[in-house]
KETORTOR-559833 format. One record per residue: residue in three letters; x, y, z of N, C-alpha, C in turn. Coordinates in steps of 0.2 Angstrom, whole numbers, padded with zeros to 4 digits, always signed. Example, Ala and Ser with C-alpha at 12.3 -4.5 7.8 and 13.67 -1.06 7.14 Angstrom:
ALA+0066-0028+0039+0062-0022+0039+0066-0016+0039SER+0064-0011+0035+0068-0005+0036+0064+0000+0039
***
This chain:
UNK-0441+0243-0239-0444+0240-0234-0448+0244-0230UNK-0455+0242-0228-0459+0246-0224-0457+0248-0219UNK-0459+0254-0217-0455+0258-0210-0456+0252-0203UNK-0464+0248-0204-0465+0247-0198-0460+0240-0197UNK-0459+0235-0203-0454+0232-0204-0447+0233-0204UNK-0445+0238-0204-0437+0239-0206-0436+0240-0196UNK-0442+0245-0191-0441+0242-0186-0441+0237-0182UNK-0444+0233-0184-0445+0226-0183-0438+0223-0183UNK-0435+0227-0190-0428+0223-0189-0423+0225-0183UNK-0424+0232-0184-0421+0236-0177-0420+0231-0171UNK-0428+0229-0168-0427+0229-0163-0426+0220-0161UNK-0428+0218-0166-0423+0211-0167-0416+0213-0166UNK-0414+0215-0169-0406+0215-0170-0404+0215-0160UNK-0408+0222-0159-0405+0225-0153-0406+0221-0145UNK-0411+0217-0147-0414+0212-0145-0407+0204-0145UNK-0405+0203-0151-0401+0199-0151-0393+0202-0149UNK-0393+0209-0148-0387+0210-0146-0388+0209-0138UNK-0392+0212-0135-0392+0210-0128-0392+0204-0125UNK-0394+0199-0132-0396+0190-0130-0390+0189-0128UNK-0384+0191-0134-0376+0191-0136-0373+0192-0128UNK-0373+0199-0128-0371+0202-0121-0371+0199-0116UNK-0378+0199-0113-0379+0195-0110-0374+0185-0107UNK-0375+0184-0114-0373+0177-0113-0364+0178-0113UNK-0363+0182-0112-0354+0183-0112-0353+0186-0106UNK-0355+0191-0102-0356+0194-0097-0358+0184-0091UNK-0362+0180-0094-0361+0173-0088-0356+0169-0090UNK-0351+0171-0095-0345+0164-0097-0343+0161-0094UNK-0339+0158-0092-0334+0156-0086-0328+0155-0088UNK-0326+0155-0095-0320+0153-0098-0320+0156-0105UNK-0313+0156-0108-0311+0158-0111-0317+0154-0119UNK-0315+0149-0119-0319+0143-0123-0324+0147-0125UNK-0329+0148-0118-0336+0149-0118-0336+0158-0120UNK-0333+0161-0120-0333+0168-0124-0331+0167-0131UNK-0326+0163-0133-0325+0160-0141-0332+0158-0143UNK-0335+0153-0141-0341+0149-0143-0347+0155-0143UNK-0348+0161-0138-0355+0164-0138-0354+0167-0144UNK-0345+0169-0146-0347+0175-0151-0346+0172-0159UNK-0344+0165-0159-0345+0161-0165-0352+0161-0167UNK-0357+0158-0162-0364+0155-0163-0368+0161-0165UNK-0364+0169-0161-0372+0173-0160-0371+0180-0167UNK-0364+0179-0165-0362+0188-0170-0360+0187-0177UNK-0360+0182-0181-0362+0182-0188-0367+0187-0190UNK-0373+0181-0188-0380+0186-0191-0380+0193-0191UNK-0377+0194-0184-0379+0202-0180-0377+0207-0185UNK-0369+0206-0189-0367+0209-0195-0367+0209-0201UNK-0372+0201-0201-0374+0202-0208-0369+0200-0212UNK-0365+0195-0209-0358+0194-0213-0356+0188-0216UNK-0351+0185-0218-0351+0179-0222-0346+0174-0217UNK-0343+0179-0216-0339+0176-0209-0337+0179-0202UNK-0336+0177-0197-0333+0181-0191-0325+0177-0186UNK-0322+0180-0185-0315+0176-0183-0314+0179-0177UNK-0311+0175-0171-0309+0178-0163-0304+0177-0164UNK-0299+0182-0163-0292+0181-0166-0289+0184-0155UNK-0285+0181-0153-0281+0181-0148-0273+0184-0151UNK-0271+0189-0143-0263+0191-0145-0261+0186-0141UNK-0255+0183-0143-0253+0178-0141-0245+0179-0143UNK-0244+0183-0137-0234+0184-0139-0233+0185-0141UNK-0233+0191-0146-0233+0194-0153-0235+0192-0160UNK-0240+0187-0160-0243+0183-0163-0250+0184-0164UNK-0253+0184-0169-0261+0185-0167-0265+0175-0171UNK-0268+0173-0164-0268+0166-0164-0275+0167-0168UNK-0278+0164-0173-0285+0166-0175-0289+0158-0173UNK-0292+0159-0166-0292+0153-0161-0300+0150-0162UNK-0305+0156-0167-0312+0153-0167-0313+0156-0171UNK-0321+0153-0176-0322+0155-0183-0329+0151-0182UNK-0332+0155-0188-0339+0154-0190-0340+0157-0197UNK-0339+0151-0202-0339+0157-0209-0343+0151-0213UNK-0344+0153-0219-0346+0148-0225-0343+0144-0227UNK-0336+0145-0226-0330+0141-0228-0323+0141-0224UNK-0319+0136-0224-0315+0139-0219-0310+0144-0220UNK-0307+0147-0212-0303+0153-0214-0294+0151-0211UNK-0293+0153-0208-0288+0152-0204-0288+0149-0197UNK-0294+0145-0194-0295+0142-0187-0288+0139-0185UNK-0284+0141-0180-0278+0136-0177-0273+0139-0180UNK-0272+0146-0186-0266+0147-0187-0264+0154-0183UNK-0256+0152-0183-0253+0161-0180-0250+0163-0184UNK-0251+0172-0186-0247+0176-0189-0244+0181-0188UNK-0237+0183-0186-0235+0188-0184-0240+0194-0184UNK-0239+0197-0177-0245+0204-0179-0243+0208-0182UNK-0237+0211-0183-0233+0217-0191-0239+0213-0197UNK-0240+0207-0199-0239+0205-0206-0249+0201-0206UNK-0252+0206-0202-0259+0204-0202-0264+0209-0200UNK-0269+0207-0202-0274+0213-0203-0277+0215-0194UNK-0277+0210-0191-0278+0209-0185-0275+0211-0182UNK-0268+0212-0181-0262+0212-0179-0262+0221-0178UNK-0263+0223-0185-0263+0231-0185-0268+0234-0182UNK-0275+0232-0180-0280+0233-0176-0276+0235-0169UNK-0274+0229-0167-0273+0230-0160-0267+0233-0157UNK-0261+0232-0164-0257+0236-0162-0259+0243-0163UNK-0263+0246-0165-0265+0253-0165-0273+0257-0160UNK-0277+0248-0160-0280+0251-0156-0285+0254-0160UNK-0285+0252-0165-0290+0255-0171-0296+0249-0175UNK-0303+0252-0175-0307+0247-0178-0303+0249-0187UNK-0304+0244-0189-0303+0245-0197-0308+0241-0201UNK-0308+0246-0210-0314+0244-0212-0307+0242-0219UNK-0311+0238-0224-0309+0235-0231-0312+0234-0233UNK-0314+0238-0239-0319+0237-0246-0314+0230-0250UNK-0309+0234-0250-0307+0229-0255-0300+0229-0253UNK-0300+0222-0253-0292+0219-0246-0288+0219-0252UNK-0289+0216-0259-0281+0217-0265-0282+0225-0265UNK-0283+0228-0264-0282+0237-0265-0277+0238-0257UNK-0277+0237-0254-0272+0239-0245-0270+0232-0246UNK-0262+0237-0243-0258+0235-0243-0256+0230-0236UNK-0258+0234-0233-0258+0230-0224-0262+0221-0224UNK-0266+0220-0229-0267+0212-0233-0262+0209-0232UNK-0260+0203-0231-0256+0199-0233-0261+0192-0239UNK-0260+0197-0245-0264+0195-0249-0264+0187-0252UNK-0256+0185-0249-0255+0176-0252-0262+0171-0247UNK-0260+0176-0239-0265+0172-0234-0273+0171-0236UNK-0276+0177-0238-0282+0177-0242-0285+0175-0249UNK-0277+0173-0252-0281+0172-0257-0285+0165-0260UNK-0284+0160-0255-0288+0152-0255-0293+0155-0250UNK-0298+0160-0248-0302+0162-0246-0307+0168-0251UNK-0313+0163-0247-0319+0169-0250-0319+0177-0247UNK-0315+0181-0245-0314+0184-0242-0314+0191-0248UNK-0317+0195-0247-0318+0201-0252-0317+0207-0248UNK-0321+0208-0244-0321+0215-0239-0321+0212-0232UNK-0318+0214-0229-0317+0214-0221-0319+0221-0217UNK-0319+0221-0209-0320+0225-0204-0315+0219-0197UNK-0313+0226-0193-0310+0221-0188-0310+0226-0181UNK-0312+0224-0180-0311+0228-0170-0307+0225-0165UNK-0303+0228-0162-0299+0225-0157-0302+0224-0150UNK-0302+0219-0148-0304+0216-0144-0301+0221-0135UNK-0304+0227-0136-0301+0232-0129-0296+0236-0134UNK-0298+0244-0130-0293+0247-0134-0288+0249-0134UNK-0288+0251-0127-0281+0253-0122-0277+0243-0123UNK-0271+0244-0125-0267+0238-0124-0275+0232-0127UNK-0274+0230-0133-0280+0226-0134-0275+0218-0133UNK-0281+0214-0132-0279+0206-0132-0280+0203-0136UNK-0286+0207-0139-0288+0201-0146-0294+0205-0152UNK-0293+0203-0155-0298+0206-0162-0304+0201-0163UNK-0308+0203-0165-0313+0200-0169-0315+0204-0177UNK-0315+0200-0182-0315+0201-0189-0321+0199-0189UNK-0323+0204-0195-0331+0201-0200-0330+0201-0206UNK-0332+0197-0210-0327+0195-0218-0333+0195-0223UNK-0336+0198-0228-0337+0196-0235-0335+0193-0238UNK-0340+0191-0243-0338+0185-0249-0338+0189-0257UNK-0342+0197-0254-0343+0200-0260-0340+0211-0258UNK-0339+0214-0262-0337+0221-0259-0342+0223-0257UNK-0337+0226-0250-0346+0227-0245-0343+0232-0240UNK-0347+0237-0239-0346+0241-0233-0350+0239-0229UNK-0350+0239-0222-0352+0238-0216-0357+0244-0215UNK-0362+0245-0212-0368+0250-0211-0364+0252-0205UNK-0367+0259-0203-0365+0259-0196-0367+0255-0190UNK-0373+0253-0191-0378+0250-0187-0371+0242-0186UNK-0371+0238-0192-0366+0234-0192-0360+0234-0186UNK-0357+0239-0191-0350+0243-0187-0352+0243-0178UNK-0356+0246-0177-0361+0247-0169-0358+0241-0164UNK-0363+0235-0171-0367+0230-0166-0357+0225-0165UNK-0354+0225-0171-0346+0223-0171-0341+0225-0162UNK-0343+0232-0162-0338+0237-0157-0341+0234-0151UNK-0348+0233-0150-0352+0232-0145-0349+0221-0143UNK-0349+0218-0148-0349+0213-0147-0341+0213-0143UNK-0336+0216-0148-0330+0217-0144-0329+0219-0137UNK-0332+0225-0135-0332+0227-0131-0335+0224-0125UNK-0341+0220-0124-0342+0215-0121-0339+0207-0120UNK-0332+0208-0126-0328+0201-0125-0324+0204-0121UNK-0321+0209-0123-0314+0213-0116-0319+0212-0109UNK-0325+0214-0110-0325+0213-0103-0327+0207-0099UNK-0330+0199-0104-0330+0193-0102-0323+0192-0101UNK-0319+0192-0104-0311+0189-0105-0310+0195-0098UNK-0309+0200-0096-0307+0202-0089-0312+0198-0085UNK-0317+0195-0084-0320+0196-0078-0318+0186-0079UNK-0318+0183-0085-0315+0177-0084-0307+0174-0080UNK-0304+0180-0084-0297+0181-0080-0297+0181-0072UNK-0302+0188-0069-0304+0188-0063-0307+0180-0059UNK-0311+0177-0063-0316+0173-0059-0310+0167-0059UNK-0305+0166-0061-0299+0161-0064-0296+0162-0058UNK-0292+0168-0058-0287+0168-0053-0292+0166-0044UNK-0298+0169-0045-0300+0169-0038-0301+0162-0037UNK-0302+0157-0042-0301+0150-0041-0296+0149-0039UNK-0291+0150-0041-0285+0147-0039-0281+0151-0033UNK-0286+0156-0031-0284+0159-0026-0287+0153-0018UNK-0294+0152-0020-0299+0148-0015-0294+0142-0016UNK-0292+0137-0021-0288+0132-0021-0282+0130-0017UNK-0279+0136-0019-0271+0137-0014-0273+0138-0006UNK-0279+0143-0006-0281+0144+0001-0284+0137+0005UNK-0286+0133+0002-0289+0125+0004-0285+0122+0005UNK-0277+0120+0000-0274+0118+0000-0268+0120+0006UNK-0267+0126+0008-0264+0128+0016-0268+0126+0022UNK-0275+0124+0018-0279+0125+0026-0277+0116+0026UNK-0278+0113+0021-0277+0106+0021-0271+0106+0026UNK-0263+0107+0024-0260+0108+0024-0257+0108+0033UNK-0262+0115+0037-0261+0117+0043-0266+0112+0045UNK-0271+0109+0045-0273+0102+0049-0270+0097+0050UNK-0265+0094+0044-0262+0089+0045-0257+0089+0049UNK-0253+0097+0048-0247+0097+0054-0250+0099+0060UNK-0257+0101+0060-0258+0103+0069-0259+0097+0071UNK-0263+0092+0068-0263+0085+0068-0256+0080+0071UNK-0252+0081+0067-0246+0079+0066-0241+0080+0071UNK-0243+0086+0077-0241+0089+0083-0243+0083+0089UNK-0249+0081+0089-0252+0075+0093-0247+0068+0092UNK-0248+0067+0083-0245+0060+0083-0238+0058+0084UNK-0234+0065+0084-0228+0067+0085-0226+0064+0094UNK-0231+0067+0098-0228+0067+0104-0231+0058+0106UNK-0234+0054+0100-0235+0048+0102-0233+0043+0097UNK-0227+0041+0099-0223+0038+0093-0224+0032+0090UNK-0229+0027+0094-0234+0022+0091-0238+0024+0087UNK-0240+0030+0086-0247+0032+0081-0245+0031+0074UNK-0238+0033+0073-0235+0032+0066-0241+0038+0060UNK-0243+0032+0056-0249+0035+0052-0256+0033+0055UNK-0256+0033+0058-0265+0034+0061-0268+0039+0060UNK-0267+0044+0058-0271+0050+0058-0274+0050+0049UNK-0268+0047+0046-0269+0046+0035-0274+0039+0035UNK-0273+0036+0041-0277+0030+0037-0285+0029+0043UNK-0284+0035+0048-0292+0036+0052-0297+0039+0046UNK-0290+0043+0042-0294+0050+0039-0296+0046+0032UNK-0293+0041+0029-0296+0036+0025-0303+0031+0027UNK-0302+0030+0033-0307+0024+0036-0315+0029+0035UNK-0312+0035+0038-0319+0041+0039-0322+0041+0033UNK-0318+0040+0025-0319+0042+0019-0326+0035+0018UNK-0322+0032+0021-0323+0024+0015-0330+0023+0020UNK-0331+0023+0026-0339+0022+0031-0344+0028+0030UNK-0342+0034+0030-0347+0040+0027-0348+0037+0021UNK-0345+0039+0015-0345+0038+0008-0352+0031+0007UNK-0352+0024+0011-0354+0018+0010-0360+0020+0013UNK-0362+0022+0021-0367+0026+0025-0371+0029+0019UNK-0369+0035+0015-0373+0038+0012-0375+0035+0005UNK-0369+0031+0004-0372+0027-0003-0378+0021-0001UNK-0379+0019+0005-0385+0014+0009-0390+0018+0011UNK-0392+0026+0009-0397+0028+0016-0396+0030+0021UNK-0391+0029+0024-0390+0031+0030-0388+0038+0033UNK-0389+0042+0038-0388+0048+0038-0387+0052+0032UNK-0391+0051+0029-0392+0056+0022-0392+0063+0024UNK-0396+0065+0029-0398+0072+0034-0391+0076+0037UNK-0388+0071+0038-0380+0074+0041-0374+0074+0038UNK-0376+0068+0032-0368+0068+0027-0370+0070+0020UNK-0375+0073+0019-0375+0075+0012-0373+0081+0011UNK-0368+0081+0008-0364+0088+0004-0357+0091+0012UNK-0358+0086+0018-0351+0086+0022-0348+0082+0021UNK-0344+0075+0017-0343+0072+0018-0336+0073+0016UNK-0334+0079+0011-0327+0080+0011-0326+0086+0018UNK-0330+0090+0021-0327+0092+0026-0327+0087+0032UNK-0331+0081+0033-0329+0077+0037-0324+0073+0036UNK-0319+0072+0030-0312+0069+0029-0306+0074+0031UNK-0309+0081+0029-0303+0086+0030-0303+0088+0039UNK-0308+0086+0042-0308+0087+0050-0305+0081+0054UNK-0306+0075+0051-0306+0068+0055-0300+0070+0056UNK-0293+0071+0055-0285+0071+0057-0286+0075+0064UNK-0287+0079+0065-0290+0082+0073-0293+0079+0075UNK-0294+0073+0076-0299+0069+0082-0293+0069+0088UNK-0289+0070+0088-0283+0070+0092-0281+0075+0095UNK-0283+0079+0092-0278+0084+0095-0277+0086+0101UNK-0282+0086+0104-0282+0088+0114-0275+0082+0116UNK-0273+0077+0112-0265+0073+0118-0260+0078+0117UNK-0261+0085+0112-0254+0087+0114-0255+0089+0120UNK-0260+0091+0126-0261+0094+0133-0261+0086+0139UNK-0259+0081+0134-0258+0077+0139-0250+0074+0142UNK-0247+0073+0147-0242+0074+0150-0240+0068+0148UNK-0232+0068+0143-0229+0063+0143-0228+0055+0147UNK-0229+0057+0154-0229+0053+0157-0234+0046+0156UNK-0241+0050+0155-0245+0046+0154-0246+0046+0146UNK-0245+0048+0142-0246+0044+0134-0242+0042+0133UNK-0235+0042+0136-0232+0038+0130-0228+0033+0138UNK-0233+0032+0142-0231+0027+0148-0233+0018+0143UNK-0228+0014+0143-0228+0007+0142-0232+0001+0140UNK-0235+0005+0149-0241-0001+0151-0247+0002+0153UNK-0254-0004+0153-0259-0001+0156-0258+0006+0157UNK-0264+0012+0159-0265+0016+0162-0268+0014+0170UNK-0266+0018+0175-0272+0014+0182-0277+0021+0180UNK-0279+0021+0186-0287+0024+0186-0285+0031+0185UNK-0281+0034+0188-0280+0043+0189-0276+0044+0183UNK-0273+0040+0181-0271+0041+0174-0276+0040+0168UNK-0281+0037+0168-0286+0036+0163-0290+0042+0163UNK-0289+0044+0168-0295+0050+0169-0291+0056+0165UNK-0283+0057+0168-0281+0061+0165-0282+0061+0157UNK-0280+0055+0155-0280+0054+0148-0287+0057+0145UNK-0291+0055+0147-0297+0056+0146-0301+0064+0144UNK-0297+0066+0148-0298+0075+0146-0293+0077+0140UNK-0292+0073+0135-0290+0074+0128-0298+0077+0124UNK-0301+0074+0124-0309+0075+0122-0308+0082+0122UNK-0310+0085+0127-0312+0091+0128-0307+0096+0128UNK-0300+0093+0129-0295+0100+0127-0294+0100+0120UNK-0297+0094+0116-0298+0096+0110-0302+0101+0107UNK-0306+0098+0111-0314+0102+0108-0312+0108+0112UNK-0310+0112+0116-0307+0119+0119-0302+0121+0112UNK-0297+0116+0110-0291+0121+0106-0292+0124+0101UNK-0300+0118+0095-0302+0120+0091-0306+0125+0091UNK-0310+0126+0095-0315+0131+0098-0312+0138+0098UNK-0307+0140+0101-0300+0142+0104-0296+0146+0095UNK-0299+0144+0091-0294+0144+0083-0300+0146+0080UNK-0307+0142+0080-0311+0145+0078-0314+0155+0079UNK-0313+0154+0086-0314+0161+0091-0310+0165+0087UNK-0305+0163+0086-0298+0166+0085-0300+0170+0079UNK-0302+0167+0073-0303+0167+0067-0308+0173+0064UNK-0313+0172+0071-0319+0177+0069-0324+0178+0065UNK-0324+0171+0063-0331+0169+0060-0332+0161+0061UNK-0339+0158+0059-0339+0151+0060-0335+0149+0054UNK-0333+0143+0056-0329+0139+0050-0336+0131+0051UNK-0337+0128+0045-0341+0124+0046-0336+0119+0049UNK-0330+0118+0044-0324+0113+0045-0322+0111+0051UNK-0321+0118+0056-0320+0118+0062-0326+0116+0068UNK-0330+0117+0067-0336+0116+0068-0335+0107+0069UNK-0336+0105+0064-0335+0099+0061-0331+0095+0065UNK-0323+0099+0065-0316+0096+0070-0319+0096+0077UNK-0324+0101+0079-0325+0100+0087-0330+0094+0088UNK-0333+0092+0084-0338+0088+0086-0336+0082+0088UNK-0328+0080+0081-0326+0073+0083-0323+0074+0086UNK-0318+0079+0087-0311+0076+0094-0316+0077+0100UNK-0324+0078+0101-0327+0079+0109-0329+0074+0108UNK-0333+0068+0104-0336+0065+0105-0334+0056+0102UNK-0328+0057+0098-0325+0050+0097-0325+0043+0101UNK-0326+0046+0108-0325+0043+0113-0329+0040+0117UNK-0336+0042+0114-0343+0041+0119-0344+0033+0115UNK-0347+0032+0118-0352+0026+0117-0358+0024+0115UNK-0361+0019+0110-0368+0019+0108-0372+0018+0116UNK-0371+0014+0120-0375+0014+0129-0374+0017+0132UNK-0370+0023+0134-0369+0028+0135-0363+0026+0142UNK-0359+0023+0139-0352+0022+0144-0347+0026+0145UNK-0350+0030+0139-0339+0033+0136-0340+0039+0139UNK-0335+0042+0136-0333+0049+0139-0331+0054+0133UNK-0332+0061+0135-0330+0065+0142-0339+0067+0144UNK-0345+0068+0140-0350+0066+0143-0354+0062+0143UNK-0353+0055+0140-0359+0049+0143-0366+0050+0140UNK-0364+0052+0132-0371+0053+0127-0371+0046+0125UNK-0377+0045+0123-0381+0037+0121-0384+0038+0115UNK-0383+0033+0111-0387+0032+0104-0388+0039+0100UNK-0392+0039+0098-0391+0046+0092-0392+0052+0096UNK-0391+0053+0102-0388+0058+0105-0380+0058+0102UNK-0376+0054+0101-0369+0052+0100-0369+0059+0092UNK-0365+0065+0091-0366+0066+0083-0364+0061+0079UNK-0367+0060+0073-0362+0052+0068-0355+0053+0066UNK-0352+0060+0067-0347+0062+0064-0343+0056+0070UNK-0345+0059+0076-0342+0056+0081-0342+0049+0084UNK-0348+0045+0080-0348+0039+0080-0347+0036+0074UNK-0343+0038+0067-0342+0037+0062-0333+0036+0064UNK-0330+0040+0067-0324+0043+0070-0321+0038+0076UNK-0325+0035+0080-0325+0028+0084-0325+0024+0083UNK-0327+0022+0076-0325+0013+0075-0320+0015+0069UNK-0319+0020+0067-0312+0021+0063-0306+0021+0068UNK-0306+0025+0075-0302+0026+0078-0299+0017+0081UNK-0305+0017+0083-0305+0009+0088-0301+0002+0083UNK-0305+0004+0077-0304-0002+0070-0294-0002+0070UNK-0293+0005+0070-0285+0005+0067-0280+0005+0073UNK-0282+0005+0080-0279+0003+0087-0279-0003+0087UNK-0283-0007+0085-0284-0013+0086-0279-0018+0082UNK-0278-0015+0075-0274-0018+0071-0267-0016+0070UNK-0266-0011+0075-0258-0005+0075-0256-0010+0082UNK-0249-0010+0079-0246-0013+0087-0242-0006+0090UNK-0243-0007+0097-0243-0002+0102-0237-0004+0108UNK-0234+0000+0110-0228-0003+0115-0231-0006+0121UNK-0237-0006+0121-0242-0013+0127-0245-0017+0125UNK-0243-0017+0117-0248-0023+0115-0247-0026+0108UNK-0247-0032+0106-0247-0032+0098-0252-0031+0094UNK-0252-0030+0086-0257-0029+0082-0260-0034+0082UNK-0267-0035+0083-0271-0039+0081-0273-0041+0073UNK-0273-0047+0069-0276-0049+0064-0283-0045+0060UNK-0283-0044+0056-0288-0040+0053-0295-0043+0053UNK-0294-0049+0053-0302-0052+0057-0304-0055+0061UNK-0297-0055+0066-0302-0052+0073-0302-0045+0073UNK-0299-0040+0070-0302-0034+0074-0308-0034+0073UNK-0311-0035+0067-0317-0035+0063-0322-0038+0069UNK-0320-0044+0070-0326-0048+0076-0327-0047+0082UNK-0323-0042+0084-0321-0037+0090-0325-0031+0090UNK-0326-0028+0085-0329-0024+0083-0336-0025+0081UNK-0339-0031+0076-0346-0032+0076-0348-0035+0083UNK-0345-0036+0088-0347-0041+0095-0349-0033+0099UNK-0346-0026+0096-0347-0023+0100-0354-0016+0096UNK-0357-0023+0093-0362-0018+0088-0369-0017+0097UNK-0371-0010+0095-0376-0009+0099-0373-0007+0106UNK-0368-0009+0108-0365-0008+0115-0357-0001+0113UNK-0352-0002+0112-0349+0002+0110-0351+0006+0102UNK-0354+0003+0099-0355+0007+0092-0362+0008+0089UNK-0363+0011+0087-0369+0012+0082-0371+0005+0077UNK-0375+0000+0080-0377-0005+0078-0378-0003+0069UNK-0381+0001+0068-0380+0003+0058-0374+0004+0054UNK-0372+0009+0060-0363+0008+0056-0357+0003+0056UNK-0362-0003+0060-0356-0011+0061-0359-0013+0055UNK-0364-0013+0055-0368-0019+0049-0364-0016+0042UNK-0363-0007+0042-0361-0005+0035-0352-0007+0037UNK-0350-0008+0043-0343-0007+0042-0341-0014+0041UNK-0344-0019+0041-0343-0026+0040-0344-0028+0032UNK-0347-0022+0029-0348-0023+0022-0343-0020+0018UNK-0338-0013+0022-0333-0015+0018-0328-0014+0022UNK-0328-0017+0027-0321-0021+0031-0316-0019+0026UNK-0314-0025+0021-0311-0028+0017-0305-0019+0015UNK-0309-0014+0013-0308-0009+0013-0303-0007+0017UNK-0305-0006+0023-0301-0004+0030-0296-0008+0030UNK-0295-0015+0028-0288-0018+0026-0285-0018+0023UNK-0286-0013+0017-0283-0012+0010-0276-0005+0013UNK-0283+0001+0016-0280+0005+0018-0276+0004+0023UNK-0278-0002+0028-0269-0001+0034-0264-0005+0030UNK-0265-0007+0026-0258-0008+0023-0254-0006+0018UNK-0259+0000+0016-0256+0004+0011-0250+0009+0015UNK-0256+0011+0022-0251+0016+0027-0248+0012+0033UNK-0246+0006+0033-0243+0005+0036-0237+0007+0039UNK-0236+0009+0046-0233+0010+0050-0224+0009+0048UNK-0220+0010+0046-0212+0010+0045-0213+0011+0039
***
């Protein structure tokens, strides 16, 4: 071969090793480190076939292949009694001219195979996890250059399989961590519903309603700007719309009848010792939390009004944030149809016509129009969480 071409081949080769590398270095799974070195590291060795063999509990699992013919894909073989096996338990690359000459063969496994000469590298050397083999169809030593690009492939699988292992656990580290933080909402939540014995499940099935009117909102156009990519942190915050009643006194929430006037004012400042407690845990925390963020907007503004009647300040129309008006015909919808020790549950359509009568004055005239389109939903849900 011409020098200027035998380069050429060089630098292709070194070129397709980096491509190799490269694309194992971004795997994200185990799969996907079996699959780069199937697809890419044949050619690279010049070989007839290539196998990812896994230690798997003193078993060497031969879990991916790429050959002319089939080899062993899906079988296990003790490591003592495999060629694989003594790699890794030794930690040594091995080469085979001729597998029926060594003894370390398990010649019966090879012999329904085109397999003549082998090479195997353990897959990391210290304590390996797995091999990779290159197999001939005819007697064959492996060049160095081969032997090279073999070690280098291995060696970039140990470190996809470590950094996959890593990127693995810190999922399930974030997942558990989500899963407490879920967790701590619903009992901080559960602390308000607690000192209010009528509430029962109001907080599972506002948290649902918040699902089913965002989710509908964004599937119509609507608030595309403020619910797009919030709408599971707006499900995970709606259970704290509540929570400033733990600061409110016995006497008046869980009083019978009506409030009079000095008592509604009391009551009133639920709003904002909400928006204080979260605020308060956010501070605490020492960094912003979007979620919490999120929690304060609806426990301070659940209560306002589209005309600007409510409270605790008397914001109007989209001044109102949506979460906080999305969270006000959830709250309102499931008081309406909860029976309460002053009052009984209302029918599911009246609440609905209580509700559309209060389009433009109590609510966001766009969110009645969507909330009447899946009502029907909202009735699904209070009787899935029905109260007893």
């Amino acid at each position: 071969m011409p020098s200027d071409a035998r380069k050429q081949v060089v630098a292709d080769s070194a070129y397709a090793l980096d491509e190799l590398t490269l694309k194992l270095s971004m795997a994200r799974g185990l799969d996907e480190v079996m699959e780069v070195v199937r697809r890419l590291a044949r050619p690279l060795v010049r070989a007839d076939g290539v196998t990812f063999v896994l230690r798997d509990n003193g078993m060497c699992h031969y879990a991916d292949e790429d050959a002319i013919s089939p080899l062993w894909k899906g079988q296990r073989f003790p490591m003592e009694s495999c060629i694989s096996g003594w790699a890794m338990l030794h930690g040594q690359t091995v080469v085979i001219e001729d597998i029926y000459a060594d003894a370390r063969i398990p010649h019966a496994a090879y012999r329904p195979t085109f397999v003549k000469s082998l090479a195997m590298v353990p897959v990391r050397q210290e304590d390996p996890i797995g091999a990779i083999g290159a197999y001939w169809a005819h007697r064959h030593v492996p060049s160095e250059g081969d032997l090279y690009a073999l070690q280098r492939i291995a060696n970039s699988a140990a470190v996809a399989m470590t950094n996959v292992a890593l990127f693995q656990s810190l999922i399930a580290a974030k997942e558990e961590a989500e899963r407490a933080k879920d967790a701590i909402i619903l009992a901080l939540a559960s602390l308000a519903e607690t000192r209010d014995y009528d509430t029962g499940d109001h907080i599972r099935r506002t948290q649902q309603y918040v699902r089913v009117l965002a989710e509908a909102c964004l599937a119509r156009g609507h608030g595309e700007d403020e619910l797009a990519g919030t709408i599971e942190l707006l499900i995970k915050s709606a259970p704290l719309h509540d929570i400033g009643k733990v600061g409110i006194p016995d006497s008046i929430l869980l009083k019978a009848g009506p409030l009079d006037e000095a008592e509604f004012t009391v009551m009133k400042t639920h709003a904002e010792l909400g928006r204080r407690a979260i605020a308060g845990a956010e501070e605490h925390l020492g960094t912003s939390s979007p979620l919490l963020r999120l929690a304060q907007e609806i426990a301070h503004t659940h209560h306002e009004r589209w005309d600007g009647a409510g409270y605790p300040c008397g914001l109007k129309g989209a001044d109102i944030p949506l979460s906080g008006r999305i969270m006000a015909v959830a709250d309102v919808y499931d008081a309406l149809v909860s029976k309460r020790r002053y009052k009984p549950a209302l029918p599911h359509l009246e609440a609905v016509a209580i509700i559309a009568a209060e389009r433009g004055h109590h609510f966001d005239p766009v969110l009645v129009d969507v909330f009447l389109e899946v009502a029907r939903d909202f009735e699904t849900i209070h009787r899935y969480f029905a109260d007893g």
